[in-house]
C-alpha positions in Angstrom: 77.1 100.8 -100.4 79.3 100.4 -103.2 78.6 102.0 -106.6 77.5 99.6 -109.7 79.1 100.0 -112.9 77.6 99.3 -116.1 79.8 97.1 -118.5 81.6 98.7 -121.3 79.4 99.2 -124.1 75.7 99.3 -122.6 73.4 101.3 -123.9 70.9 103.0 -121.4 67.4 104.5 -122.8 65.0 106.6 -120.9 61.8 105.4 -120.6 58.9 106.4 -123.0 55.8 107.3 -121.2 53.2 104.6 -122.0 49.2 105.1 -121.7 46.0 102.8 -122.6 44.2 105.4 -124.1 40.5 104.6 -125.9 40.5 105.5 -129.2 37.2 107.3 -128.7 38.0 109.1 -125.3 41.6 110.1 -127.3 40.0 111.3 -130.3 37.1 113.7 -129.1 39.8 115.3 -126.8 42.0 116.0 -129.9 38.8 117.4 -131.6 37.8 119.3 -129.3 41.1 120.8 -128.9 41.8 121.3 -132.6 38.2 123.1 -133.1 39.2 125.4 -129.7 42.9 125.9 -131.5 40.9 126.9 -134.9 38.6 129.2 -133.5 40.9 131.5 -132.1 43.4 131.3 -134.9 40.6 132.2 -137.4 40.6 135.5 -135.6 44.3 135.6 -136.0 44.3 135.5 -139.6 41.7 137.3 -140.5 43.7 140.7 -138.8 46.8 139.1 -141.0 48.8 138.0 -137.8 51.9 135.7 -138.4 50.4 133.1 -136.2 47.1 132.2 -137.7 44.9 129.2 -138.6 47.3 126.6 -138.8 50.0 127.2 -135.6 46.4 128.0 -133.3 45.6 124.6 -134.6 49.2 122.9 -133.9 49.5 124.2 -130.6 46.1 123.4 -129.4 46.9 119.9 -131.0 50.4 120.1 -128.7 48.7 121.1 -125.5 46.5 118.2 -125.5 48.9 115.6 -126.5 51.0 116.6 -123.3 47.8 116.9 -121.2 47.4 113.4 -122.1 50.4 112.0 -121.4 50.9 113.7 -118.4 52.3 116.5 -116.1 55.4 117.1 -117.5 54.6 116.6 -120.8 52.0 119.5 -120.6 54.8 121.8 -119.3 56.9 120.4 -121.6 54.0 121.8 -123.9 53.9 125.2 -122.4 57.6 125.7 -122.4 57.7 124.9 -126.3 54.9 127.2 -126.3 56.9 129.9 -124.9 59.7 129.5 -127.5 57.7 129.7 -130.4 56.0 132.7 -128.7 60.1 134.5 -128.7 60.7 133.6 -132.0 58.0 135.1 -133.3 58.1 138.6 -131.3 62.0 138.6 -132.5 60.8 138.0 -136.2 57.9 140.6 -135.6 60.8 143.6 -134.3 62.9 142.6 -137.1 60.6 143.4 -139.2 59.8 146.7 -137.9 56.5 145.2 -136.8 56.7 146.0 -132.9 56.2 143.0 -130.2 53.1 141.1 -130.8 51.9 140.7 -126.7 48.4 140.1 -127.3 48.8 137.1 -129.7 51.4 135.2 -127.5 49.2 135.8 -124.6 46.7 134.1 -127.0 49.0 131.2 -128.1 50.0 130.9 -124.1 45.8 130.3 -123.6 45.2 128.3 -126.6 48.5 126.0 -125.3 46.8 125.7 -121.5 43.5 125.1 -123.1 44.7 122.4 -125.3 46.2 120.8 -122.2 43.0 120.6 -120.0 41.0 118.8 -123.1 43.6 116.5 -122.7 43.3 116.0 -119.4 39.7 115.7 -120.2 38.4 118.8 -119.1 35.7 120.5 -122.2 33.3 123.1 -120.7 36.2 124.8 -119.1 38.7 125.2 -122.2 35.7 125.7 -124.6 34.7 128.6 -122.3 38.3 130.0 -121.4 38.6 129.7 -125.6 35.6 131.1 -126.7 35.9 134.0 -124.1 39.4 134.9 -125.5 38.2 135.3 -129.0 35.6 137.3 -128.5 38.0 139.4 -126.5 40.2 139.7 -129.6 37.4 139.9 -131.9 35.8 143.0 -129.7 39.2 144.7 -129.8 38.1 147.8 -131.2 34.7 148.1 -129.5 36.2 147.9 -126.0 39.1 150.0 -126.7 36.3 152.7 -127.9 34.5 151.7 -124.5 37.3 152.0 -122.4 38.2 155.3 -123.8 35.1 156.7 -123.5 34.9 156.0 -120.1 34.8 159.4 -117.7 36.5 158.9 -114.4 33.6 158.8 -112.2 32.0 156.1 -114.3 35.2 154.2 -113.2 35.0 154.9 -109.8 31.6 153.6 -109.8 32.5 150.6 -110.9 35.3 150.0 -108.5 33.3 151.4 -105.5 30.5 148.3 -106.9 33.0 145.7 -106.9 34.2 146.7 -103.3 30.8 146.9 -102.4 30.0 142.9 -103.3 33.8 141.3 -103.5 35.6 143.0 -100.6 32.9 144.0 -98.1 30.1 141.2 -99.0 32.2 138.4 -97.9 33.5 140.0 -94.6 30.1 140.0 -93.4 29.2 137.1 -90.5 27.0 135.2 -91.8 23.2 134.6 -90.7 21.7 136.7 -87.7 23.3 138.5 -85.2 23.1 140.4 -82.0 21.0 139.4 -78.8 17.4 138.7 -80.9 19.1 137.0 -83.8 16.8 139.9 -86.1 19.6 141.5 -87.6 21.0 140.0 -90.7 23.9 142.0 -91.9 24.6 140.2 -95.3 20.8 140.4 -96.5 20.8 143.9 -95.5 24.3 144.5 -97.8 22.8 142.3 -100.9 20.0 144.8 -100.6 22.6 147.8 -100.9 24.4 145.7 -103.5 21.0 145.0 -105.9 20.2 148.4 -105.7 23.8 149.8 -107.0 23.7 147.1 -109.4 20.1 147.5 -110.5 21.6 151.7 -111.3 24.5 150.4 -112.7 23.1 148.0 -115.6 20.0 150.9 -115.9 23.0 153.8 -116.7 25.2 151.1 -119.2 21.8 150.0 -120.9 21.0 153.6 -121.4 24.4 154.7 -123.0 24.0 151.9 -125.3 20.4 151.7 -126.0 19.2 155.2 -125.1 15.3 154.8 -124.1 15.0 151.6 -125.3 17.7 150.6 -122.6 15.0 151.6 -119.8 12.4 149.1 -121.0 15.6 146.0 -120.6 16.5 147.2 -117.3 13.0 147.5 -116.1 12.3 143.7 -117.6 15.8 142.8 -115.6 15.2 144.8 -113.1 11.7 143.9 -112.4 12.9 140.2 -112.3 15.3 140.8 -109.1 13.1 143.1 -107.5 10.6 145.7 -108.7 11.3 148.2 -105.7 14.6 148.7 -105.9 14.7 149.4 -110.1 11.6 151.9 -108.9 14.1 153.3 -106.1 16.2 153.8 -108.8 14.2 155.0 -111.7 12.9 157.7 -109.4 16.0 158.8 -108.6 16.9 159.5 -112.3 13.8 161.6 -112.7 14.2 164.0 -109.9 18.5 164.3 -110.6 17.3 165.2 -114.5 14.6 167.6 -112.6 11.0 165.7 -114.3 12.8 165.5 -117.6 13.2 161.7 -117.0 9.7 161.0 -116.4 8.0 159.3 -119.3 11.0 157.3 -119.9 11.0 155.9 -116.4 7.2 155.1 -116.8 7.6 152.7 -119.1 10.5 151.3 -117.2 8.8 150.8 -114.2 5.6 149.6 -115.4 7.7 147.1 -117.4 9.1 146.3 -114.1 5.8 145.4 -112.2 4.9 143.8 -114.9 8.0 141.8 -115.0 7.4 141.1 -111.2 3.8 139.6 -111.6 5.4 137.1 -114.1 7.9 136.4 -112.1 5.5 135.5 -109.1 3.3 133.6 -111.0 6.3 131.6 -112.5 7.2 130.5 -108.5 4.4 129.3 -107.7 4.0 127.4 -110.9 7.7 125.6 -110.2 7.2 125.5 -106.4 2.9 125.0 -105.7 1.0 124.6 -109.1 -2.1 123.8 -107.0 -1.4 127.5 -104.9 -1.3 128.8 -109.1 -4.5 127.7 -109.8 -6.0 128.9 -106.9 -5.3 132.5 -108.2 -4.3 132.6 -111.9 -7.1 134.6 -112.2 -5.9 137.2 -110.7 -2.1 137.1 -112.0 -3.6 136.9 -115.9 -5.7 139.9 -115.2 -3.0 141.9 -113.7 -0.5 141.2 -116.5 -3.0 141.8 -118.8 -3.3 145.2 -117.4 0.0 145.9 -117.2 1.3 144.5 -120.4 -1.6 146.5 -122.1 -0.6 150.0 -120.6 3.3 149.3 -121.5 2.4 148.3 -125.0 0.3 151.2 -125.5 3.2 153.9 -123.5 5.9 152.1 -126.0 3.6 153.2 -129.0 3.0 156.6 -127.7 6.7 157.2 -127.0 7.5 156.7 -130.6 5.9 159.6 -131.6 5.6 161.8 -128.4 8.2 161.1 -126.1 11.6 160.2 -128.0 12.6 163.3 -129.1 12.5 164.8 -125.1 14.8 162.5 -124.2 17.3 162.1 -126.8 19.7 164.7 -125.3 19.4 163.8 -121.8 22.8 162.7 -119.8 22.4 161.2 -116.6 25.4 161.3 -114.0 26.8 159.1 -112.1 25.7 155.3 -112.8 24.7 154.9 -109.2 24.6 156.5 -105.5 26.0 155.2 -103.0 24.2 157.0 -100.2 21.0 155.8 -102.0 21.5 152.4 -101.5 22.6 152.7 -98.1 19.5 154.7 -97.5 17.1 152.5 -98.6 19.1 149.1 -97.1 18.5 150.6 -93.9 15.3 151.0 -94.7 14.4 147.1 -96.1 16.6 146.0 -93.1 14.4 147.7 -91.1 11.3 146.0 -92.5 13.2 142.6 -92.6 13.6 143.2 -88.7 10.1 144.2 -88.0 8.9 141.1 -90.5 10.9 138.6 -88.2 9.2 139.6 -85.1 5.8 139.6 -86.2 6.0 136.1 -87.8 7.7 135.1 -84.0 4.7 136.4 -82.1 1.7 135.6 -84.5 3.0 132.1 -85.9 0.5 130.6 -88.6 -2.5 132.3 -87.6 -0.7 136.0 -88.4 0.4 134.4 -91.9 -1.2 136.8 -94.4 0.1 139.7 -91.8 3.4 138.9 -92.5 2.8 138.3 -96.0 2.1 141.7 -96.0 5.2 142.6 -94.2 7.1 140.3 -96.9 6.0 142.1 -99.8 7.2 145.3 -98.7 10.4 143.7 -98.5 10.8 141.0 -101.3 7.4 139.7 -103.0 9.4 137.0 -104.5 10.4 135.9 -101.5 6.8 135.8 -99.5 5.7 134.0 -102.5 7.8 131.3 -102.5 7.7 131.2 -98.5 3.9 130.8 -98.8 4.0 128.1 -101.9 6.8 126.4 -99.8 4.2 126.1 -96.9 1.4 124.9 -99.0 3.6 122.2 -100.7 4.8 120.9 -97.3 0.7 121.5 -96.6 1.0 123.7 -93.3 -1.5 126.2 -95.4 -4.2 124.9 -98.5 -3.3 125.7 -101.8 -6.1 128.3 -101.4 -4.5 130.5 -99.0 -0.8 130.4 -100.5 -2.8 131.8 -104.0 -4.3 134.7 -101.9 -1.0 135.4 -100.1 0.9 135.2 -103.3 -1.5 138.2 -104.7 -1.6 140.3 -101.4 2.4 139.8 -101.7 2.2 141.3 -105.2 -0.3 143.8 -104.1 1.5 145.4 -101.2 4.9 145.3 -103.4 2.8 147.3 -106.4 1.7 150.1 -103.1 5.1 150.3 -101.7 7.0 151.1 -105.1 4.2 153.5 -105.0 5.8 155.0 -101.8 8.5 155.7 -103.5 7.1 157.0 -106.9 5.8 159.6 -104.9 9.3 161.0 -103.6 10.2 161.7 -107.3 8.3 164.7 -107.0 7.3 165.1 -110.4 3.6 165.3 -110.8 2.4 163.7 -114.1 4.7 160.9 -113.5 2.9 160.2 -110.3 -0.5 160.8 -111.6 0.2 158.2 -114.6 1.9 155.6 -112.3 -1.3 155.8 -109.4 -4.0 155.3 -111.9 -1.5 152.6 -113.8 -1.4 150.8 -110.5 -4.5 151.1 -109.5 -5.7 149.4 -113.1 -3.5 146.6 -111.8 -4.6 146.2 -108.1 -8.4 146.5 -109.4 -7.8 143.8 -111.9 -6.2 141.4 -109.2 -9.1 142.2 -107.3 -11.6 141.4 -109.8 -9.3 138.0 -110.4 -9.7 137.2 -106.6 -13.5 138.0 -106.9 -14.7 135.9 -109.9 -12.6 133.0 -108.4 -14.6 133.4 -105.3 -17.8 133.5 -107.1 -17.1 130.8 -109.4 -15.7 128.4 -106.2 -19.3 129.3 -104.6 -21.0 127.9 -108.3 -19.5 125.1 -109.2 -18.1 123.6 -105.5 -21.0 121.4 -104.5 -20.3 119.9 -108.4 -16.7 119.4 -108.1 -17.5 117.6 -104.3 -20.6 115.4 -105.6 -18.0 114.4 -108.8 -15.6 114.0 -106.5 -17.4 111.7 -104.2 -18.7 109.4 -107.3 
């Protein structure tokens, strides 16, 4: 095929790109990326950096133009990007200044960001933005973090990151061997809640002290009320009792925490199953909101200065956790093959069997089964409370390895307060079922 010549004189132009954009759609994603570009280069110039305000602003405003118009136009974008990003680290050394990596990184992210809200993307650069000024903004408290951080705290964290992002995922999923009992990843998410559970309880207490205790028992009693107990008790006998009234008030926090949080399911999942035994649920969390209240005033005047100096070691043990998720994948085991051979009829047996486990979870097994009505509402409110119940004994079980005396003494008439309220819920609901049932089924019938 024979080459074609143009005639002397022509003129070729490349073509523009051309795009039908809505002047709404266009105008939002240029806002957006403006406000994004501002917020980070407000940072900028309040530490006095050369790039500030207004070239945040332009190159947000940049990245979304070429986001809109396309895929080379946005790395047309970045590559500008990166030029204004050398000129300004040769202007900075010529002045004596040193290189300025963190704010081209920043004008690098602001660029990309731009580019996605003009692709139309917004949570995702409003997050990736947002996230990068506050890490600019936090400079020197994380800097002072990082410092102070021992090398075994560091470790920790690294072995806790294995523990869920390397290991975790490795894991076959759903049962194994020749019964189909064992589960290996719930028995690892059990190792990994309790590490985790030690981990936030040791960062809230370098931060916060003893007020740190109450959060993590709140938090921790959300996830699971054993394992921040597993872990409070822990504390108390490495600090040798001295420990004690702090953890109290964490782990009462934490059951308390826990009958909120079973109420809550079977308000979302079996409202009916909620009535049935809200009497017993307000009761207990009466009880137990009561006693924390009145440990939190006593600790202002009592306990705070027992504590003050106290260090605790390392954030969490590993041979802890792998302790006790033997244990719960025991339980888990022995919970599968009782619900197997007893079926409906054994349904508060393994109830029981649940709450020693995972309260949260027997709860919203048994408001699952009233809502799908295998069980009344009725039962699925009892189960819910025995669930609650046995989980209140077993964290007993393990508030008695801490060996420290008062602390066990406090905690057993605590719990019992609790359990004796639930009962006395259970009781008046019975009694006033018995009263005013023959009313509710003769209304009922007109």
């Amino acid at each position: 095929m024979e080459p074609s010549f143009l005639p002397a004189g022509a003129v070729t132009a490349l073509p523009l790109p051309t795009a039908q954009w809505s002047y709404q759609v266009i105008l939002v994603r240029l806002a957006l990326a403006l406000a994004l570009g501002l917020l980070l280069g407000l940072e900028r110039e309040r530490r006095g950096k050369e790039a500030g305000l207004r070239t945040f602003g332009f190159l947000s405003l940049l990245g979304a133009l070429g986001g809109s118009l396309g895929d080379g136009f946005a790395l047309l974008a970045l590559v500008l990007t990166g030029l204004l990003a050398v000129l300004l680290n040769v202007h900075s050394l010529r002045s004596g200044e040193g290189v300025e990596l963190t704010t081209s990184a920043a004008m690098f992210v602001t660029s990309m960001a731009g580019v996605l809200c003009g692709m139309g993307h917004t949570i995702t650069p409003a997050s990736v933005m947002v996230i990068s000024t506050a890490l600019l903004a936090w400079k020197e408290r994380l800097a002072g973090f990082s410092m102070g951080l021992t090398e075994g705290e560091l470790r920790s964290a690294l072995l806790l990151a294995i523990l869920a992002i390397v290991i975790y995922p490795a894991l076959p999923v759903g049962a194994v061997g020749p019964w189909k009992i064992v589960e290996p990843r719930a028995a690892w998410i059990t190792v990994i809640l309790i590490a985790s559970i030690g981990f936030v309880n040791y960062i809230l207490w370098k931060l916060y002290g003893a007020r740190g205790i109450e959060l993590s028992g709140l938090f921790g009693g959300l996830v699971n009320s054993n394992f921040t107990v597993i872990e409070m008790t822990t504390r108390v006998r490495e600090s040798q009792g001295r420990f004690a009234p702090v953890a109290y008030r964490g782990i009462v926090v934490a059951l308390c925490a826990m009958l909120g949080r079973n109420a809550t399911l079977l308000l979302i999942l079996a409202p009916l199953a909620l009535l049935a035994s809200v009497g017993a649920f307000a009761l207990m969390l009466a009880a137990g909101a009561m006693m924390a209240v009145f440990a939190h005033l006593r600790a202002s005047t009592a306990d705070a200065h027992e504590t003050t100096d106290l260090k605790l070691t390392l954030p969490f043990s590993l041979q802890v956790a792998l302790k006790y998720g033997a244990l719960f994948l025991l339980l888990h085991m022995v919970g599968i093959l009782m619900q197997r051979q007893f079926g409906e009829a054994g349904f508060y047996l393994v109830t029981v069997v649940g709450g020693l486990l995972s309260s949260a979870s027997a709860v919203a097994a048994a408001a699952s089964m009233a809502s799908q009505g295998e069980i009344s509402p009725l039962v699925a409110g009892h189960g819910a409370v025995i669930a609650s119940l046995t989980s209140l004994a077993f964290s007993f079980s393990f508030v008695l390895r801490s060996g420290d005396r008062p602390l066990v003494r406090r905690l057993m008439l605590s719990m019992l307060a609790i359990a004796a309220a639930g009962g006395l819920g259970m009781l008046l609901a019975s009694v006033l079922r018995a009263l005013l049932g023959p009313w509710i089924e003769a209304l009922s019938a007109l």
